[in-house]
C-alpha positions as CSV (number, residue, x, y, z in Angstrom):
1,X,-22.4,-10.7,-22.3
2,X,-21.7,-14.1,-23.2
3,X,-20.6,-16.7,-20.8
4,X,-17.2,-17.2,-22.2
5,X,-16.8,-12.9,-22.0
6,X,-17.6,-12.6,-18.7
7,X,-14.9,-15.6,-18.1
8,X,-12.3,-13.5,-19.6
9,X,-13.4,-10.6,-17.1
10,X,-12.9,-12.9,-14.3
11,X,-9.7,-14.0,-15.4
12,X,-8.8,-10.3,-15.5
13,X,-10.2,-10.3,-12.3
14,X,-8.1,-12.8,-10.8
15,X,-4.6,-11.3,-12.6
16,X,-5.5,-8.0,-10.9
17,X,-5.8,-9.3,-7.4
18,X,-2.8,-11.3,-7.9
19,X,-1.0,-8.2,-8.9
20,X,-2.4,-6.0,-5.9
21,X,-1.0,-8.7,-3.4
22,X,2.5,-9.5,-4.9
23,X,3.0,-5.7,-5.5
24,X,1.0,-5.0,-2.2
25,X,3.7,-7.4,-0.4
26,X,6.8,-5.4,-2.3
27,X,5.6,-2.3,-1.6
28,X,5.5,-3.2,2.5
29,X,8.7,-5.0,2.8
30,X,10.1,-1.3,1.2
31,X,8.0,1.1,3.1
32,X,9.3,-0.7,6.2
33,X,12.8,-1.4,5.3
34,X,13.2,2.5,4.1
35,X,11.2,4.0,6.7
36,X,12.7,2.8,9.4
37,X,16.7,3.8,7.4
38,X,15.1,7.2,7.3
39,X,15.3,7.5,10.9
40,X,18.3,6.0,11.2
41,X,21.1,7.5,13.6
42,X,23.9,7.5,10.6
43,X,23.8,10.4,8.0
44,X,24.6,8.3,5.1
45,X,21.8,5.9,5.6
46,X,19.6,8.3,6.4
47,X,20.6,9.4,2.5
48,X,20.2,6.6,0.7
49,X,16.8,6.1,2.2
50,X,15.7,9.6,1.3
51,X,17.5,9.2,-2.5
52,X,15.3,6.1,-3.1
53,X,12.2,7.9,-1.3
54,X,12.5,10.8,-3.9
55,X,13.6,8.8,-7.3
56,X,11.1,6.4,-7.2
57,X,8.1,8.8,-5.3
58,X,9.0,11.7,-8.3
59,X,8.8,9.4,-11.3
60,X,5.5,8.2,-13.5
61,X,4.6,4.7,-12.2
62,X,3.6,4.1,-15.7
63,X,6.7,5.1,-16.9
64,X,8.4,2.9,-14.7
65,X,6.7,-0.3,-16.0
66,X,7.4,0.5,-19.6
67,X,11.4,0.9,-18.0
68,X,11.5,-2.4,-16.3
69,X,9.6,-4.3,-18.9
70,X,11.2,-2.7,-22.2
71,X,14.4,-1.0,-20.9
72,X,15.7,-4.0,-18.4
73,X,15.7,-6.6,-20.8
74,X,17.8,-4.5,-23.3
75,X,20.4,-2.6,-20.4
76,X,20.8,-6.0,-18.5
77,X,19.2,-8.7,-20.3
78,X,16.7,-9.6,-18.0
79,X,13.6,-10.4,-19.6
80,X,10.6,-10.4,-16.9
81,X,7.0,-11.9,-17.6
82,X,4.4,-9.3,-17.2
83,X,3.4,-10.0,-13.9
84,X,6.6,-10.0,-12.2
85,X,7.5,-6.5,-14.0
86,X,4.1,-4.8,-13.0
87,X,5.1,-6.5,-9.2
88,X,8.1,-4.7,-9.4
89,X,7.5,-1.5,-10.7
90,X,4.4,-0.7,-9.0
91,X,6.1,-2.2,-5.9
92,X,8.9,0.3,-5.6
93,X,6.9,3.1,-6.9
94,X,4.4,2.8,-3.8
95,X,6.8,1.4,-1.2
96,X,8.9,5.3,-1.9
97,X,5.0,6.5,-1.3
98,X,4.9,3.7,2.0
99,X,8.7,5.0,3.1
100,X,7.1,8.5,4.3
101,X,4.3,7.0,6.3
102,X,6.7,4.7,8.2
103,X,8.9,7.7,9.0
104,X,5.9,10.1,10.1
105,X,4.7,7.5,12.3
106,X,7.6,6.2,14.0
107,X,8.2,10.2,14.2
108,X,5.6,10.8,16.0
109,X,5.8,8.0,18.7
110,X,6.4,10.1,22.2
111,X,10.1,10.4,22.9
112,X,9.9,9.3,26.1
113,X,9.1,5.7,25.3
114,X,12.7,5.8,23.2
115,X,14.2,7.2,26.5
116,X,12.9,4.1,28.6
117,X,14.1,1.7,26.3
118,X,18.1,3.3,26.4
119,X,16.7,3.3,29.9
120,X,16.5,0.1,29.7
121,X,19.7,-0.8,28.0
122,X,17.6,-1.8,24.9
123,X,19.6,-1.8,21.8
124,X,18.7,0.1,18.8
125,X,16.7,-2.8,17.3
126,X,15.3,-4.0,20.2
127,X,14.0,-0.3,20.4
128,X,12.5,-0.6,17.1
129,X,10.9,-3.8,17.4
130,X,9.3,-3.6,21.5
131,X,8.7,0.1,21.6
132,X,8.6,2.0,18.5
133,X,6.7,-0.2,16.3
134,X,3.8,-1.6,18.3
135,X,3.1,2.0,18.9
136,X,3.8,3.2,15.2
137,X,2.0,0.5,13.2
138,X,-1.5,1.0,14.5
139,X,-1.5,4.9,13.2
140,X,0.0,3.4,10.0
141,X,-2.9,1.9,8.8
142,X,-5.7,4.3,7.7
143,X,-2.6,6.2,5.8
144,X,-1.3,2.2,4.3
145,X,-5.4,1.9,3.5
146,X,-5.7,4.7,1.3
147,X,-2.3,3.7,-0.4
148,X,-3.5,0.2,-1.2
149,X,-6.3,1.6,-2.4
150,X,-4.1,3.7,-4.8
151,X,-2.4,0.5,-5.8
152,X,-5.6,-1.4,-6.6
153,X,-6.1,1.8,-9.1
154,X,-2.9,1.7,-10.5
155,X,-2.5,-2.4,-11.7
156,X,-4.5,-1.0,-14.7
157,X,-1.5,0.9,-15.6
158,X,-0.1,-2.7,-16.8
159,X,-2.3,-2.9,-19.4
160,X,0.1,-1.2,-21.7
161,X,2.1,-4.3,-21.4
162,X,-0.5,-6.7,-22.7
163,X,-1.2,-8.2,-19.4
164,X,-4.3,-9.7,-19.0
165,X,-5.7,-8.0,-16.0
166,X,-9.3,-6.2,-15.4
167,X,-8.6,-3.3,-17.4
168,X,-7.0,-4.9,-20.2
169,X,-9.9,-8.0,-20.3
170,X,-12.6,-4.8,-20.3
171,X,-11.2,-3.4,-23.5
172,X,-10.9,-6.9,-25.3
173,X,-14.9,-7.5,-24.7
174,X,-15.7,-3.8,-25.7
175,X,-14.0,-4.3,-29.0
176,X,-16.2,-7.7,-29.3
177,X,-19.1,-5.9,-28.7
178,X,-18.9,-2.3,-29.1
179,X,-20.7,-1.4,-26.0
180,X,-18.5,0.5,-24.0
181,X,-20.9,2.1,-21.6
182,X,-22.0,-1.2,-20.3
183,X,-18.6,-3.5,-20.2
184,X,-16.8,-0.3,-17.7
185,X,-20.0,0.2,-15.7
186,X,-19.2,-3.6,-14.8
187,X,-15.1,-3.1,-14.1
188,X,-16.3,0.2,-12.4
189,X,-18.4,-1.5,-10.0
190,X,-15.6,-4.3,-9.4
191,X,-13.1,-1.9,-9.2
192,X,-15.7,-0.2,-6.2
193,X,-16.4,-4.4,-4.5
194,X,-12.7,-4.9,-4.2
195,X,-11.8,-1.2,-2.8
196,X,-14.7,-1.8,-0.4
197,X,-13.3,-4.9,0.6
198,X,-9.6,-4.2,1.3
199,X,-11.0,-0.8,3.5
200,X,-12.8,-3.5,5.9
201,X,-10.1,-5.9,6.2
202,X,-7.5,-2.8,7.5
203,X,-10.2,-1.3,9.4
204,X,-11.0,-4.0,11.0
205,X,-7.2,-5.1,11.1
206,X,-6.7,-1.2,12.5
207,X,-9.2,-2.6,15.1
208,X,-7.4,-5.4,16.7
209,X,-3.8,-4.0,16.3
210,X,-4.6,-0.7,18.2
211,X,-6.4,-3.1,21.1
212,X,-3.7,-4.9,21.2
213,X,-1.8,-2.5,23.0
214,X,-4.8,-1.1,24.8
215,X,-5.9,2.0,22.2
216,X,-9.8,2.5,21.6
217,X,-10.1,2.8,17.4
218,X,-11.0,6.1,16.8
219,X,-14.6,6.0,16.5
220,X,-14.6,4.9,19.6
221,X,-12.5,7.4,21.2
222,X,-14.6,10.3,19.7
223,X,-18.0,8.8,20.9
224,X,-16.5,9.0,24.6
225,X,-15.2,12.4,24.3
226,X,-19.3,13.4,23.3
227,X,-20.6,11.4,26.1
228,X,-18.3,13.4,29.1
229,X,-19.5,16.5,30.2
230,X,-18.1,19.8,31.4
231,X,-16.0,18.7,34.5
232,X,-16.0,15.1,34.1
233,X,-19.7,14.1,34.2
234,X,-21.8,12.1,32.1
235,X,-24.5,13.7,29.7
């Protein structure tokens, strides 16, 4: 390819990370917000959460982007550049995917550290944030790994709006040059460097939250329990 092809690409590049962290930073804010309503001591919050949850978790993200970007502007007269309406519709799509991992997690924290903190005349949000969560996020994170991951995948979806990002730069230099096998054996492969990326950054961000509050990661635990013998001895 020609120099000023493979500049589009990056620039297709760069609007596709840009995407995966605006959306990426939606998608948390509502996985968090909406989690933690789901498990919320009132019925009718506890409702609302879950109506979001299965609206936006049951619905095409694809479709969604061709509502906020075509349907919006018409209903409401909003008129959003691209990359604010792919932020926002693959942001609420994922955070409704991000609202059940939240929930399982903070689920799953043992009940008994929720009975020290009324214990301890903790409020409900004082609960949340001293107990629950520093417990809850750490087990979040292989489950948040695999949904960024998802996300990175579905930016291309944006394409249909004319947005410039990886997907949409690949087909403009495989209509310039009619080589398709080439051009997506390249956006394949970045696709794959980025992926590979973001998986190190949360295991390694897994690493330091969960020894934080004194957790070995789980490769670690597992090479301990194969190192203890029958009755407590060393093989």
């Amino acid at each position: 390819m020609t120099s000023g092809l493979w500049e589009l690409v990056l620039k297709g590049v760069w609007t596709t990370v840009q995407l995966l962290v605006l959306s990426a930073l939606l998608a948390t804010a509502v996985a968090f917000a909406v989690g933690i309503a789901r498990t919320h001591r009132l019925w009718i919050v506890r409702f609302l959460a879950g109506f979001y949850t299965e609206v936006f978790r049951g619905t095409s993200a694809l479709v969604m982007i061709f509502w906020v970007f075509f349907v919006l502007p018409v209903a409401f007269g909003w008129q959003l550049v691209p990359l604010w309406a792919g932020t926002l519709a693959l942001g609420l799509t994922y955070g409704a995917y991000g609202t059940e991992i939240v929930r399982g997690a903070l689920n799953a924290v043992d009940p008994a550290q929720q009975e020290g903190g009324v214990a301890l005349s903790f409020t409900p949000w004082q609960r949340m944030r001293l107990i629950l969560l520093p417990q809850a996020v750490p087990e979040m994170i292989p489950s948040f790994c695999n949904l960024l991951i998802e996300l990175l995948k579905g930016t291309a979806l944006v394409s249909v709006m004319g947005m410039g990002d990886l997907t949409f730069s690949a087909n403009l230099v495989r209509l310039a040059l009619q080589q398709s096998a080439e051009i997506y054996t390249y956006i394949l492969l970045i696709y794959f460097v980025i992926a590979f990326t973001l998986t190190r950054l949360m295991r390694g961000l897994e690493k330091r939250l969960k020894a934080g509050i004194g957790k070995a990661p789980a490769s670690t635990e597992s090479k301990r329990v194969r190192t203890v013998g029958v009755g407590g001895g060393v093989s």
